[in-house]
NUDRENGU-13977 format. One record per atom (N, C-alpha, C): x, z, y; residue in one letter. Coordinates in Angstrom, 2 decimals. Layout:
! NUDRENGU-13977
r xx=X, zz=Z, yy=Y, aa=a
...
This chain:
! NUDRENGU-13977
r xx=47.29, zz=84.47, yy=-46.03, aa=x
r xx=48.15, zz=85.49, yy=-45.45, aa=x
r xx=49.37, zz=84.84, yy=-44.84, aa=x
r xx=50.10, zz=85.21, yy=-43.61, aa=x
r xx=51.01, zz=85.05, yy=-42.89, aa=x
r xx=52.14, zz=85.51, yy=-43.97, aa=x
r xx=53.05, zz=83.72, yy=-44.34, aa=x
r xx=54.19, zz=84.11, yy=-44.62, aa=x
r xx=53.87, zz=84.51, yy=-46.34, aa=x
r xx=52.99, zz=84.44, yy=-46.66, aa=x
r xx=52.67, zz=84.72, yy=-48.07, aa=x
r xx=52.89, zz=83.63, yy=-49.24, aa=x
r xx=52.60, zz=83.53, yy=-50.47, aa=x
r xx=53.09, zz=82.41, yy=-51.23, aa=x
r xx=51.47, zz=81.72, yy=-51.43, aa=x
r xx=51.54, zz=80.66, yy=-51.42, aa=x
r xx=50.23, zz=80.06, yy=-51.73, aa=x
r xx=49.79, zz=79.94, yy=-52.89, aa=x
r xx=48.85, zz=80.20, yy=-53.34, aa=x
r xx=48.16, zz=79.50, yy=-54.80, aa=x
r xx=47.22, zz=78.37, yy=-54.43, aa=x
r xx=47.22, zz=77.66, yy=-55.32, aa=x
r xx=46.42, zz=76.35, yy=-55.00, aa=x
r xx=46.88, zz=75.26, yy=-54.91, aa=x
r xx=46.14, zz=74.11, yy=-54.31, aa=x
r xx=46.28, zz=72.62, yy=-54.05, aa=x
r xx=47.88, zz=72.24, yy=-52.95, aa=x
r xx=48.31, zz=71.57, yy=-52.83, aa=x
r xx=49.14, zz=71.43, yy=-51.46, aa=x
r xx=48.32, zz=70.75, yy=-50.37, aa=x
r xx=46.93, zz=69.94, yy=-50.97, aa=x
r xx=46.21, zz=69.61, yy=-49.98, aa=x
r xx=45.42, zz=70.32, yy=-49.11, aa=x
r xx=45.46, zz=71.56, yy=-49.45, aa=x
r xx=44.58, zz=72.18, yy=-48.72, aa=x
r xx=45.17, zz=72.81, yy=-47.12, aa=x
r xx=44.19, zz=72.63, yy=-46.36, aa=x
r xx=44.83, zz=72.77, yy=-44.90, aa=x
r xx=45.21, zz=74.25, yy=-44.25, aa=x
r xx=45.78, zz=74.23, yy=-43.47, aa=x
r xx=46.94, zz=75.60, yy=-43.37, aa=x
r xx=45.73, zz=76.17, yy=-42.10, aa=x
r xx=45.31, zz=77.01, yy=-42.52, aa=x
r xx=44.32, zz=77.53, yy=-41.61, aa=x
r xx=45.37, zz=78.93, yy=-41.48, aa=x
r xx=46.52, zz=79.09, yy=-41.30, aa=x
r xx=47.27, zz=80.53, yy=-40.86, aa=x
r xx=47.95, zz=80.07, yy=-39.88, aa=x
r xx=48.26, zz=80.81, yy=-38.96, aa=x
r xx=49.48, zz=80.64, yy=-38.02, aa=x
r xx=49.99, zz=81.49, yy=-37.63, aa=x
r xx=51.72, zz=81.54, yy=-38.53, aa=x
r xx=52.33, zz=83.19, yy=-38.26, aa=x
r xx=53.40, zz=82.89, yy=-36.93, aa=x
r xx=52.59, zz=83.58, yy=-36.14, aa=x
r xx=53.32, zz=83.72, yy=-34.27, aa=x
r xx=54.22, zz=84.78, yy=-34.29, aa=x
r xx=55.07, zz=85.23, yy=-35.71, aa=x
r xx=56.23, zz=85.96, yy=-35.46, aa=x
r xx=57.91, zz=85.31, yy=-34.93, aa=x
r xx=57.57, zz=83.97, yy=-35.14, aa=x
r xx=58.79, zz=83.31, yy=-34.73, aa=x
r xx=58.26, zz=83.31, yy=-33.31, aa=x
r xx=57.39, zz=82.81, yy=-32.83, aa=x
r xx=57.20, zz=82.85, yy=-31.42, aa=x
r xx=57.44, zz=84.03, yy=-30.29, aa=x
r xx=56.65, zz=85.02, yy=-31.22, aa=x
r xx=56.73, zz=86.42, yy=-30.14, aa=x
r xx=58.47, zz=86.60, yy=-30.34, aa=x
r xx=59.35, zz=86.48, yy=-31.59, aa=x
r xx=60.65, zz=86.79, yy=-31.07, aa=x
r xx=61.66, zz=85.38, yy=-30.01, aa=x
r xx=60.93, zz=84.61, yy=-30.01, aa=x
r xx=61.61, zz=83.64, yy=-28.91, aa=x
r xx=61.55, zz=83.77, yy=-27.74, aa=x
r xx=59.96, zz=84.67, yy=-27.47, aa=x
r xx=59.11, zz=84.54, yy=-26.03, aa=x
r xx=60.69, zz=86.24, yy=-25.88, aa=x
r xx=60.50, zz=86.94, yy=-26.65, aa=x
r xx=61.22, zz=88.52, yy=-26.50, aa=x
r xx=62.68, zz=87.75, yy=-26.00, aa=x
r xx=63.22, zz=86.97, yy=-26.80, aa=x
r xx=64.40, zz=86.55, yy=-26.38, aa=x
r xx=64.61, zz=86.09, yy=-24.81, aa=x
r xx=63.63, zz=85.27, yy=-24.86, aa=x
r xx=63.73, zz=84.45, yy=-23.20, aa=x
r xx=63.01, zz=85.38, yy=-22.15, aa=x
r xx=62.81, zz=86.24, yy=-22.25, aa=x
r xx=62.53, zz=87.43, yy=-21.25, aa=x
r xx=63.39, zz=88.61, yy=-20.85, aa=x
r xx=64.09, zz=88.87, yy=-21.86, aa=x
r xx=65.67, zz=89.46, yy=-21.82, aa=x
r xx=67.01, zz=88.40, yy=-21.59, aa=x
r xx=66.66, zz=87.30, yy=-21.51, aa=x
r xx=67.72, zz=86.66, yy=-21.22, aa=x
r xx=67.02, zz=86.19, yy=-19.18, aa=x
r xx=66.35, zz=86.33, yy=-19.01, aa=x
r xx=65.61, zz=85.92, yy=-17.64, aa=x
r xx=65.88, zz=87.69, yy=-16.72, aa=x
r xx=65.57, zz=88.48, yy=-17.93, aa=x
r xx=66.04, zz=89.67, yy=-16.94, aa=x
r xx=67.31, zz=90.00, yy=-16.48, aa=x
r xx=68.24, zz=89.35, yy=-17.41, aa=x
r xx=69.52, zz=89.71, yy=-17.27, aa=x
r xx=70.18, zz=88.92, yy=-16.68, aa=x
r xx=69.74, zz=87.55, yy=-16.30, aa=x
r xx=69.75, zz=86.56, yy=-15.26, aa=x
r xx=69.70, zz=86.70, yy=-13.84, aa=x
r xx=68.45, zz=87.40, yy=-14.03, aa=x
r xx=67.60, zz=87.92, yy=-12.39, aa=x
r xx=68.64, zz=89.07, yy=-11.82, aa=x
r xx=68.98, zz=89.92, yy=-12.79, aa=x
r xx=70.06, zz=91.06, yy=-12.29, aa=x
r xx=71.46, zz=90.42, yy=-11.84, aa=x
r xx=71.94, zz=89.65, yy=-12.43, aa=x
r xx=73.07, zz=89.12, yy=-12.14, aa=x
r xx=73.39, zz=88.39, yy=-11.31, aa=x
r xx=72.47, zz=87.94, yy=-10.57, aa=x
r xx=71.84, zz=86.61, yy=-9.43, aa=x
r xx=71.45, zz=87.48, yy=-8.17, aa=x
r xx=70.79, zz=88.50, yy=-8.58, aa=x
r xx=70.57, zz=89.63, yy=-7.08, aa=x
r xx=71.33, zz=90.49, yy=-6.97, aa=x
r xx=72.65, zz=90.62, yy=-7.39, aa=x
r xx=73.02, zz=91.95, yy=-7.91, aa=x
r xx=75.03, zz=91.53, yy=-7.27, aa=x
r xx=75.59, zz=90.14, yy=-7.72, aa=x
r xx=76.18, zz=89.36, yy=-7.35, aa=x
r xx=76.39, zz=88.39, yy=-6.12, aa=x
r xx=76.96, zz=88.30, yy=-5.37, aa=x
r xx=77.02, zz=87.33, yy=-4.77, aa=x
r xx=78.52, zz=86.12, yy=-4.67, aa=x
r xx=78.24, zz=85.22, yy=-4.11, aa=x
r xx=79.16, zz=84.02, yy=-4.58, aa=x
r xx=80.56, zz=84.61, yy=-3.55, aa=x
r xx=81.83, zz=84.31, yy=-3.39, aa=x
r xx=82.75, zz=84.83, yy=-2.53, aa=x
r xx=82.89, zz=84.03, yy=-2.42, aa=x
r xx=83.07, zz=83.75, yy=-0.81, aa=x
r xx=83.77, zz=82.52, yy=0.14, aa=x
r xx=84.44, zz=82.93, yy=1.01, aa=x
r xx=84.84, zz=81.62, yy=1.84, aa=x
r xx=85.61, zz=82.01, yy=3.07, aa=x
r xx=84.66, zz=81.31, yy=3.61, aa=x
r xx=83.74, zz=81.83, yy=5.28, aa=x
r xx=82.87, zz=81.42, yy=5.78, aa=x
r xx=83.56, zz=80.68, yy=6.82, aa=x
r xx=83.11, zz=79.43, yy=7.52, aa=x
r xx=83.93, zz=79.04, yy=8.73, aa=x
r xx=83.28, zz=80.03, yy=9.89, aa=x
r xx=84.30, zz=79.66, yy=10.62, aa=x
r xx=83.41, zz=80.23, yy=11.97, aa=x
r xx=83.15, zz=79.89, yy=13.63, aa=x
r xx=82.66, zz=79.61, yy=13.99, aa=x
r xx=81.44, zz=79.31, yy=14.91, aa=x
r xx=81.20, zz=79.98, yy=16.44, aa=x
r xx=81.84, zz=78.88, yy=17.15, aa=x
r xx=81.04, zz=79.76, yy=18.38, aa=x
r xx=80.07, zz=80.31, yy=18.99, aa=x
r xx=78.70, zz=79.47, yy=18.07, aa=x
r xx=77.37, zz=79.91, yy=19.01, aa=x
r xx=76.89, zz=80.42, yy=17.18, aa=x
r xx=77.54, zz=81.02, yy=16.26, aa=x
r xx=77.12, zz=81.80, yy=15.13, aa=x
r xx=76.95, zz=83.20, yy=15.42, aa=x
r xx=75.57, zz=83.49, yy=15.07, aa=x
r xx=74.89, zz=84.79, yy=15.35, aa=x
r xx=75.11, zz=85.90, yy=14.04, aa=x
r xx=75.73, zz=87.12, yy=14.61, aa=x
r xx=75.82, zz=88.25, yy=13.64, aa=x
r xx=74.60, zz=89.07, yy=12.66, aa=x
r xx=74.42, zz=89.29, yy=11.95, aa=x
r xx=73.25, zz=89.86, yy=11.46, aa=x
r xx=72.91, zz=91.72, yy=11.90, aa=x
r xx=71.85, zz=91.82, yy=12.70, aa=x
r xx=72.17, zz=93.10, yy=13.43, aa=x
r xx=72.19, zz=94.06, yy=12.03, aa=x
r xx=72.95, zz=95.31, yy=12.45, aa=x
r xx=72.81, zz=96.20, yy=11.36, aa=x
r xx=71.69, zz=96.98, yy=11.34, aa=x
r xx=71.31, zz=97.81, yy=10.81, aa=x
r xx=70.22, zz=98.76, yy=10.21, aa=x
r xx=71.01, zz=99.80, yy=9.52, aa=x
r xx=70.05, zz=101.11, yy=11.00, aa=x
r xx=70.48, zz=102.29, yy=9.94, aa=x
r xx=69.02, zz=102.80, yy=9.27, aa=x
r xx=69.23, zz=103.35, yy=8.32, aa=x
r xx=68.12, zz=103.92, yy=7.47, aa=x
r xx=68.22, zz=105.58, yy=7.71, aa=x
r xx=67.09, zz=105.86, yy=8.27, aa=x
r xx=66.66, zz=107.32, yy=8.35, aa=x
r xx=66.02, zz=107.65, yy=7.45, aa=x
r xx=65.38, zz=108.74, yy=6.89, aa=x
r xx=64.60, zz=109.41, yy=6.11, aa=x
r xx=64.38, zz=110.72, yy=6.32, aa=x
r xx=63.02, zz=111.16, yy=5.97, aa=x
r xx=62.96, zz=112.57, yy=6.27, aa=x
r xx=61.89, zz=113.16, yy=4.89, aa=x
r xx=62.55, zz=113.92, yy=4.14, aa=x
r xx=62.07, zz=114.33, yy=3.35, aa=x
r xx=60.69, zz=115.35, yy=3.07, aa=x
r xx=60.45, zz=115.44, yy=1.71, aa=x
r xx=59.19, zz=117.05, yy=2.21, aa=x
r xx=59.43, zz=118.12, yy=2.83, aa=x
r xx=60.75, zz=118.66, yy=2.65, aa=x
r xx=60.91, zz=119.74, yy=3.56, aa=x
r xx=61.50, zz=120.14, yy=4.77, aa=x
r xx=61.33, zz=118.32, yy=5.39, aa=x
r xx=61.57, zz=118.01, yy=6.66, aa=x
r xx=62.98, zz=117.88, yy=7.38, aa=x
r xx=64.17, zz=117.86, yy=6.16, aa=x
r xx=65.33, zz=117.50, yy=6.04, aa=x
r xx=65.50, zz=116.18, yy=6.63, aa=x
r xx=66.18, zz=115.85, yy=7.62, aa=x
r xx=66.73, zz=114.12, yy=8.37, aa=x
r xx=68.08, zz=114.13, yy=7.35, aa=x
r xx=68.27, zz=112.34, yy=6.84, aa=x
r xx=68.81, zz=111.97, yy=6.54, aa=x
r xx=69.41, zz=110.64, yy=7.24, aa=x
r xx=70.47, zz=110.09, yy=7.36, aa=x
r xx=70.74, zz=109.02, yy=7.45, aa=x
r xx=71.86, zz=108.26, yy=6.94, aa=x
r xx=71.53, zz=107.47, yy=6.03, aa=x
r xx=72.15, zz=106.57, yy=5.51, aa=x
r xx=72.30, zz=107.44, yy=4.22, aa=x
r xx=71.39, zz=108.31, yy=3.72, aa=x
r xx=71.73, zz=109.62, yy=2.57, aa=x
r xx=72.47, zz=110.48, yy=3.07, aa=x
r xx=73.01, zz=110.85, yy=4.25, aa=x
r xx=73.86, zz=111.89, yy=4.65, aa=x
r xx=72.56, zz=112.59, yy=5.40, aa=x
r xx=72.48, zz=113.88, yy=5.20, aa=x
r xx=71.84, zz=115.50, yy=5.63, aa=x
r xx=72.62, zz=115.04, yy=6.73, aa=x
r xx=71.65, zz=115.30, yy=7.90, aa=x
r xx=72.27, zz=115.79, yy=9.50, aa=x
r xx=70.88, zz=116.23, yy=9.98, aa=x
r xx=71.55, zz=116.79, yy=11.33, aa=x
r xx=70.49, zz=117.95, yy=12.02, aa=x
r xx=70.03, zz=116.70, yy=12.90, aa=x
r xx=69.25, zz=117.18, yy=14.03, aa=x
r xx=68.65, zz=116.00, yy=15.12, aa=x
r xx=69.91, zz=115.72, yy=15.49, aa=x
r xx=70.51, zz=116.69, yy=16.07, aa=x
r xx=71.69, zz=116.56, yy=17.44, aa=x
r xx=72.72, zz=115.62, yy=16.40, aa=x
r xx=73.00, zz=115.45, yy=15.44, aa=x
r xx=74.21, zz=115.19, yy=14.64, aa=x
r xx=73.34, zz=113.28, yy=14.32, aa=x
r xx=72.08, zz=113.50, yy=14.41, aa=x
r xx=71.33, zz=112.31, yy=14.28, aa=x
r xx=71.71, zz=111.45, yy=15.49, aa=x
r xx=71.53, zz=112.13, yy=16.62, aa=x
r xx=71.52, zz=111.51, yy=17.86, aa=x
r xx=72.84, zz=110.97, yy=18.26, aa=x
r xx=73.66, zz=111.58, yy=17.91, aa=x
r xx=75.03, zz=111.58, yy=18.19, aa=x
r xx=75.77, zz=110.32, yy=17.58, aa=x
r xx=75.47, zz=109.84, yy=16.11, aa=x
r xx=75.78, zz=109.11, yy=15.02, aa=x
r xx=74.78, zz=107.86, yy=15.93, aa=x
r xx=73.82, zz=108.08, yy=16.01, aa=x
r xx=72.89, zz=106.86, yy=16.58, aa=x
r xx=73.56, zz=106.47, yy=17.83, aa=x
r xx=74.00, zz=107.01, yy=18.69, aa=x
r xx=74.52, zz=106.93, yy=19.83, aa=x
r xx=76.43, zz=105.71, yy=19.87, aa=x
r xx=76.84, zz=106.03, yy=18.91, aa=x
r xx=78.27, zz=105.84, yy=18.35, aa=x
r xx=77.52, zz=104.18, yy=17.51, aa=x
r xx=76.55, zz=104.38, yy=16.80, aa=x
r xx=76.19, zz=102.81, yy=16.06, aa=x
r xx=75.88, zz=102.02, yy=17.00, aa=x
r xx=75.02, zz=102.76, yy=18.04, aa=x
r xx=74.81, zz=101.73, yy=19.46, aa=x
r xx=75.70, zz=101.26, yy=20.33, aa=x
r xx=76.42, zz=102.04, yy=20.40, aa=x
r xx=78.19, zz=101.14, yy=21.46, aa=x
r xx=78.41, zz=100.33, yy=20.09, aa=x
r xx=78.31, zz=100.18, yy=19.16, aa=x
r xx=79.46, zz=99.45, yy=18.20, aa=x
r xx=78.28, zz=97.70, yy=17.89, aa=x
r xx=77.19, zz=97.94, yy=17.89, aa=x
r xx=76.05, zz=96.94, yy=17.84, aa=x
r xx=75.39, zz=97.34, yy=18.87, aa=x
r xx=75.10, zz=96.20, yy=19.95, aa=x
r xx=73.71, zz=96.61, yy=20.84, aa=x
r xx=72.46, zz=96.38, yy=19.93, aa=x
r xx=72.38, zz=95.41, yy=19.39, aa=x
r xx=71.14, zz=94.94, yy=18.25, aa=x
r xx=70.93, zz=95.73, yy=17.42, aa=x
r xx=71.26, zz=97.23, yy=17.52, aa=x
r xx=71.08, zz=98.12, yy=16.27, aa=x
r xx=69.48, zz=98.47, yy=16.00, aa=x
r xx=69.59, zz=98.32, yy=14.60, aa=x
r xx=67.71, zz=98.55, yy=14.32, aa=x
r xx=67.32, zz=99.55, yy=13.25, aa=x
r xx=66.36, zz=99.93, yy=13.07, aa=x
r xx=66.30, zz=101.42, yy=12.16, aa=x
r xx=65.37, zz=101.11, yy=11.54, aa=x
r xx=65.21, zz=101.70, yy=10.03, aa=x
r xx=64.05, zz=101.92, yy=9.47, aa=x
r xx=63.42, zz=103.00, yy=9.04, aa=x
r xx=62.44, zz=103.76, yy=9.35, aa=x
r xx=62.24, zz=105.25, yy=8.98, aa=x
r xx=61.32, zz=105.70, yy=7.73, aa=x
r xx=62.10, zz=106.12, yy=7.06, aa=x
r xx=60.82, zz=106.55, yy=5.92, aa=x
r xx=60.95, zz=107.69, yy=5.93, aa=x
r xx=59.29, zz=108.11, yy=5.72, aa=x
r xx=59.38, zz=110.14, yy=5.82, aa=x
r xx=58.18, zz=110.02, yy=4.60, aa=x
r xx=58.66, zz=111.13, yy=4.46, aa=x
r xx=57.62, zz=111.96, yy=3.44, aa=x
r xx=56.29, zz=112.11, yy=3.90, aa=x
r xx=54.89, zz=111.62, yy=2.88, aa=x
r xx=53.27, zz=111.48, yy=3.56, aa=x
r xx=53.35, zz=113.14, yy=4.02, aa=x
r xx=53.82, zz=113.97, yy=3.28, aa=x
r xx=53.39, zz=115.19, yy=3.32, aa=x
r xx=53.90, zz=115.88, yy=4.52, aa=x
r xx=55.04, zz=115.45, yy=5.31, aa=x
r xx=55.56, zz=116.33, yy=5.92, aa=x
r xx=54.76, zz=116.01, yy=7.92, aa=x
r xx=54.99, zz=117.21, yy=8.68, aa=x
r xx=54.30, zz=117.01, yy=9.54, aa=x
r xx=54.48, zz=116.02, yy=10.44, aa=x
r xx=53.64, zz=115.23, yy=11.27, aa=x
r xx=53.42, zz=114.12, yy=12.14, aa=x
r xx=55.00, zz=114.16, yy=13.41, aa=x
r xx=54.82, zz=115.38, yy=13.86, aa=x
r xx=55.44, zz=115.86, yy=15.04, aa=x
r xx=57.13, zz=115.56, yy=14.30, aa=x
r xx=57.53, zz=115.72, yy=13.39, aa=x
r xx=58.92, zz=115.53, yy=12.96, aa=x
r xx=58.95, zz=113.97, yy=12.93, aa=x
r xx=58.66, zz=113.08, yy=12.74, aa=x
r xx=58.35, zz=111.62, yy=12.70, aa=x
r xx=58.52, zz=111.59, yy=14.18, aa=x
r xx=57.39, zz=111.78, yy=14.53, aa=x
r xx=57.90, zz=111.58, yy=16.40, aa=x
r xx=58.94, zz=112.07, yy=16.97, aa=x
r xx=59.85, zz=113.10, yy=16.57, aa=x
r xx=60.87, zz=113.84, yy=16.77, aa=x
r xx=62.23, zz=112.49, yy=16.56, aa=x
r xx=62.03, zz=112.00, yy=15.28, aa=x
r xx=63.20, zz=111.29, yy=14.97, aa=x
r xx=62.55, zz=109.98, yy=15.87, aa=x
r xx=61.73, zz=109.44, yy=16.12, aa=x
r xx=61.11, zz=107.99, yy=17.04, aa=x
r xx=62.19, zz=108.36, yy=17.88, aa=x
r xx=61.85, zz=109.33, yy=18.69, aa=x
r xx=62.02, zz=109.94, yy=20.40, aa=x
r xx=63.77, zz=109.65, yy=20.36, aa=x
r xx=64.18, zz=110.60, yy=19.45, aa=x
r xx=65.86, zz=110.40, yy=19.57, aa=x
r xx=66.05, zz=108.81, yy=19.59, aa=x
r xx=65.64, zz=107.91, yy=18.92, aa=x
r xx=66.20, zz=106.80, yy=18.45, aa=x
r xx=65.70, zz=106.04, yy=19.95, aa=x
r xx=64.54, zz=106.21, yy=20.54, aa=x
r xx=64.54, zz=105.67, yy=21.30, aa=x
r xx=65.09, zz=106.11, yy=22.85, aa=x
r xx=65.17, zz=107.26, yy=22.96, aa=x
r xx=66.26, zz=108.02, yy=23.74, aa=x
r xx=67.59, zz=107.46, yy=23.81, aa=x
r xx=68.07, zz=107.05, yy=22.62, aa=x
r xx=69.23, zz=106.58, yy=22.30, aa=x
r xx=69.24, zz=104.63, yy=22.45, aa=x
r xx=68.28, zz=104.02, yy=22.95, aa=x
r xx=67.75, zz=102.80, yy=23.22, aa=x
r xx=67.90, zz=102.09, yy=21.84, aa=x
r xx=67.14, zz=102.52, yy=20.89, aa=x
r xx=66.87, zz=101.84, yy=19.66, aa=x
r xx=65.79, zz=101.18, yy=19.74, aa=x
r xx=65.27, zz=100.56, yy=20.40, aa=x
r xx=63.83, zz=99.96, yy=20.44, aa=x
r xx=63.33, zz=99.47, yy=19.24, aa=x
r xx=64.13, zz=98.72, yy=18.33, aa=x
r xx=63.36, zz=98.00, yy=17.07, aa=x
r xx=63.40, zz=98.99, yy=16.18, aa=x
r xx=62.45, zz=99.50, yy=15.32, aa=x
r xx=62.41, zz=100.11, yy=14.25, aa=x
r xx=61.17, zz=99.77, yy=13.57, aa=x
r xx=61.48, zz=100.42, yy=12.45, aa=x
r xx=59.98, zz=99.95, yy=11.48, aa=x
r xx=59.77, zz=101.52, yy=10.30, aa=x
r xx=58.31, zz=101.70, yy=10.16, aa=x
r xx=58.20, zz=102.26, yy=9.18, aa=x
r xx=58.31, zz=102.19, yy=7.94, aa=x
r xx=58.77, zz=102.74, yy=7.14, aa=x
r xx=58.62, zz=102.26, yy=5.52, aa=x
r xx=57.88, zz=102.63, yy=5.04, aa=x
r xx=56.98, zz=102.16, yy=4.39, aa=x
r xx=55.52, zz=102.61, yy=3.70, aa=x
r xx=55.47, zz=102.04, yy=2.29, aa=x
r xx=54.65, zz=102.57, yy=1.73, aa=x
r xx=54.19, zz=101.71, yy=0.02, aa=x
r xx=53.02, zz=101.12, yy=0.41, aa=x
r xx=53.40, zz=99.68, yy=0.18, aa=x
r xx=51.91, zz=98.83, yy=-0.27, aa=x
r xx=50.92, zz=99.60, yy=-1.19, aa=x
r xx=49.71, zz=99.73, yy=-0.50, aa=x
r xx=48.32, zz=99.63, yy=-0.93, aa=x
r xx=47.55, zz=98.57, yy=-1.80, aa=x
r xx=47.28, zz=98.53, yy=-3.07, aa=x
r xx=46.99, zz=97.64, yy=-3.93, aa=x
r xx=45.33, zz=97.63, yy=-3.12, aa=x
r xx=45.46, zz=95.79, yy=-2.94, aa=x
r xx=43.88, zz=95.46, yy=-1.80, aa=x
r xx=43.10, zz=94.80, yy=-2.92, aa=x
r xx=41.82, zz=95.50, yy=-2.50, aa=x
r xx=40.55, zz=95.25, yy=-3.25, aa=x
r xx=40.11, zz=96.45, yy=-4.70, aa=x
r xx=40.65, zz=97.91, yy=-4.54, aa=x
r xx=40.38, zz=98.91, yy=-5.40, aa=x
r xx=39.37, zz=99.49, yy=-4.74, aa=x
């Protein structure tokens, strides 16, 4: 038995192996790796950056969304199209490189998706991307 008192020889060979010290070391170093990983993505270092004549800006990204009941969001703020267009219009004088990402609801209809495309590209947003959930490949 694991951890039990022995009767017998001392020669006799230890055919037990209690992996309770182990499983609480492996528990330890997995909560200390999570709380690592959070603090490392979660943080960043503060500097003073130099700066550069031929140093390139990182374009911004606004995030749209459109929910199930076909509510536009951007950036988490509720707005109507026109209040969409308008805000998109104002990010584009301020960045020409402005880029979007759209996530909508599977459920909600096709034609509202194309609704928010049209403004953004009306508004000369050319780069955008959908947001989707990965499909686990080979089910």
């Amino acid at each position: 038995m694991a951890g039990g008192a022995r009767s017998g020889d001392d020669d006799d060979l230890i055919t037990d192996i209690n992996v309770t010290p182990l499983v609480d070391v492996v528990l330890v170093l997995l909560i200390i790796l999570m709380v690592t990983a959070t603090a490392i993505v979660s943080k960043t270092i503060p500097m003073e950056l130099p700066k550069a004549a031929t140093g390139e800006q990182t374009p911004s990204t606004l995030a749209v969304s459109i929910d199930q009941s076909g509510q536009i969001f951007l950036d988490t703020i509720p707005v109507t199209p026109e209040d969409l267009r308008v805000k998109v219009r104002i990010a584009r004088e301020a960045d020409e490189d402005l880029r979007a990402v759209i996530a909508a609801d599977g459920r909600i209809a096709h034609a509202k998706v194309v609704q928010v495309i049209d403004i953004l590209r009306q508004e000369r947003i050319t780069k955008f991307a959908i947001n989707v959930r990965p499909e686990e490949i080979g089910r």
